[in-house]
C-alpha atoms as a printed R data frame, in Angstrom:
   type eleno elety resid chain resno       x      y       z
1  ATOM     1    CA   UNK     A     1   0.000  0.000   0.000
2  ATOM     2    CA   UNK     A     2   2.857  2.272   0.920
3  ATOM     3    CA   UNK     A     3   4.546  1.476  -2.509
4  ATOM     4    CA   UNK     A     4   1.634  2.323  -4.515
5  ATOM     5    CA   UNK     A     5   0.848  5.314  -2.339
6  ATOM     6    CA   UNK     A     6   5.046  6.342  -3.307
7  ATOM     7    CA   UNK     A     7   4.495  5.592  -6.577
8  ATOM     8    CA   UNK     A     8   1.616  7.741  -7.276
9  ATOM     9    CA   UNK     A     9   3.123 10.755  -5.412
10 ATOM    10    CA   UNK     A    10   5.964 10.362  -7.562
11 ATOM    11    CA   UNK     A    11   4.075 10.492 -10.780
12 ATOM    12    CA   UNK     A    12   2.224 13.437  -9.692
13 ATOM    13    CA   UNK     A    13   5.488 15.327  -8.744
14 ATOM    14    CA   UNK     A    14   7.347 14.209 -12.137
15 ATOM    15    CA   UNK     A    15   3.766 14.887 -14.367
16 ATOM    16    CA   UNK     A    16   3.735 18.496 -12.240
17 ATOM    17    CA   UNK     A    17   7.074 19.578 -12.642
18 ATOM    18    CA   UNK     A    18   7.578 18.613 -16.177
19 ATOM    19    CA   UNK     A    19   6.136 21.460 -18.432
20 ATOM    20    CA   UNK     A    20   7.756 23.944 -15.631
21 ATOM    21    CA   UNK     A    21  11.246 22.434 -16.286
22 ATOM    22    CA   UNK     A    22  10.946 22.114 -19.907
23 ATOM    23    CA   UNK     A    23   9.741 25.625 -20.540
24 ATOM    24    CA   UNK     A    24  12.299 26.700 -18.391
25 ATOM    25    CA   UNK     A    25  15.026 24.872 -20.097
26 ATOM    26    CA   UNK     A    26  17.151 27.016 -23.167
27 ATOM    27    CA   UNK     A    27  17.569 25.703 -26.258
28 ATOM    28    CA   UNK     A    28  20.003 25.507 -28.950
29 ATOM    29    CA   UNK     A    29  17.741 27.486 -31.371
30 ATOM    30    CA   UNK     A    30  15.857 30.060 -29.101
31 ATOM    31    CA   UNK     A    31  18.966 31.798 -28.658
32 ATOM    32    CA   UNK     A    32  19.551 32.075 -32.766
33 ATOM    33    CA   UNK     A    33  16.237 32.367 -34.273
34 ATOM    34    CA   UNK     A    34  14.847 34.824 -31.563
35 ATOM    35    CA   UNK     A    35  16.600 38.038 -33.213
36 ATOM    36    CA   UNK     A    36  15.795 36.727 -36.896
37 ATOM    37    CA   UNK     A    37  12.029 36.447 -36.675
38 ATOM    38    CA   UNK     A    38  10.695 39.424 -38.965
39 ATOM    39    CA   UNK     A    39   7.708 39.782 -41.195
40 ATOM    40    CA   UNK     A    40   7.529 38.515 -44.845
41 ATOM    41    CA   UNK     A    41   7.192 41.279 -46.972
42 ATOM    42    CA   UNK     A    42   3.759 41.353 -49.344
43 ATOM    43    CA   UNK     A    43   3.711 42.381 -52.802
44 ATOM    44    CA   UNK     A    44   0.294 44.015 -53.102
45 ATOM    45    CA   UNK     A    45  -3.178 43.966 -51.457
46 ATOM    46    CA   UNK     A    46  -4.872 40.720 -50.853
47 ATOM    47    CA   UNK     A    47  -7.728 39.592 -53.266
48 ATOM    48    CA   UNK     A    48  -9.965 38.204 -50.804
49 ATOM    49    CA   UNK     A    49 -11.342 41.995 -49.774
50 ATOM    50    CA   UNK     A    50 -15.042 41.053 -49.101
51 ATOM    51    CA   UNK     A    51 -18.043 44.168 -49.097
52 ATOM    52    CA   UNK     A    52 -19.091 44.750 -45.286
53 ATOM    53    CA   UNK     A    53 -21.701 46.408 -46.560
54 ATOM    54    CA   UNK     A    54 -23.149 42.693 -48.341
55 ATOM    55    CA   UNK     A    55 -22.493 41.017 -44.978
56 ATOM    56    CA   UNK     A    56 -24.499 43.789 -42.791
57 ATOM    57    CA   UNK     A    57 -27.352 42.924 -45.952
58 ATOM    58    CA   UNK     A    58 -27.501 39.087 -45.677
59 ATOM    59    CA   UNK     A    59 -27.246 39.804 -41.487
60 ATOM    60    CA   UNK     A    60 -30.240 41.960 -41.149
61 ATOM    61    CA   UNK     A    61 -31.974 39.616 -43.293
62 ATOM    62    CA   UNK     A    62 -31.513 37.245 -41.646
63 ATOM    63    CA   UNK     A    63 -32.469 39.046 -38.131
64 ATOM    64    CA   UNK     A    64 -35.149 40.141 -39.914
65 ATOM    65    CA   UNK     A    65 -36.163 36.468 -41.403
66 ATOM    66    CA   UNK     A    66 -36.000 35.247 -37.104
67 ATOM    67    CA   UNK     A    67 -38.093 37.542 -36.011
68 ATOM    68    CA   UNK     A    68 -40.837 37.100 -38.658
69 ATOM    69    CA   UNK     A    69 -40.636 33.579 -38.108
70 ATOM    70    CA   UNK     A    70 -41.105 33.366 -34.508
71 ATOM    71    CA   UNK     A    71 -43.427 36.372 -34.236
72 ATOM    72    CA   UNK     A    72 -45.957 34.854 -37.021
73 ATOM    73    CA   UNK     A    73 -48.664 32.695 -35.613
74 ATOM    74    CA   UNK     A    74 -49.749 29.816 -38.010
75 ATOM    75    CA   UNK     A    75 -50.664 27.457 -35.233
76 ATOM    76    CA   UNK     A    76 -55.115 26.516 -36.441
77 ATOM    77    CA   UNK     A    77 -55.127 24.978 -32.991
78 ATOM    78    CA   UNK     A    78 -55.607 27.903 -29.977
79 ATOM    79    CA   UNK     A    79 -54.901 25.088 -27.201
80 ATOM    80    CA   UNK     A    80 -52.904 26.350 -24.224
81 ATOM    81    CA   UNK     A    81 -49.322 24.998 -24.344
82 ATOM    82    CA   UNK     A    82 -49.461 23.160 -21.120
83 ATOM    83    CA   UNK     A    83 -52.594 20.923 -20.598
């Protein structure tokens, strides 16, 4: 009992202090590549502009579409929801 009782405190205390040790830990590389790390330059504008405008459009319509939906009342049968 003892032994499994050790064993289990010693995999919480090695699963625990893991990530701390390796994120505390230098590399080879961080010490290289942490000055080098710039932008890629772009050529021009992207393509993929979209209109905000169209979006707001097809938005409020569908608000718009909701609200007539749940407002409208096509139920023929005027029984109480709860019997």
């Amino acid at each position: 009992m003892k032994t499994a009782k050790f064993a289990a405190a010693a995999a919480l205390i090695a699963l625990t202090a893991a990530p701390v040790a390796a994120q505390a830990a230098p590399t080879a590389m961080s010490a290289a590549t942490s000055a080098n790390r710039i932008g890629a330059e772009t050529g021009a504008e992207s393509d993929l502009k979209g209109s905000n405008i169209l979006f707001a459009l097809i938005a409020a319509a569908a608000i718009i579409g909701v609200i007539i939906l749940v407002a409208s009342n096509n139920d023929d049968n005027n029984n109480p929801t709860s019997p």
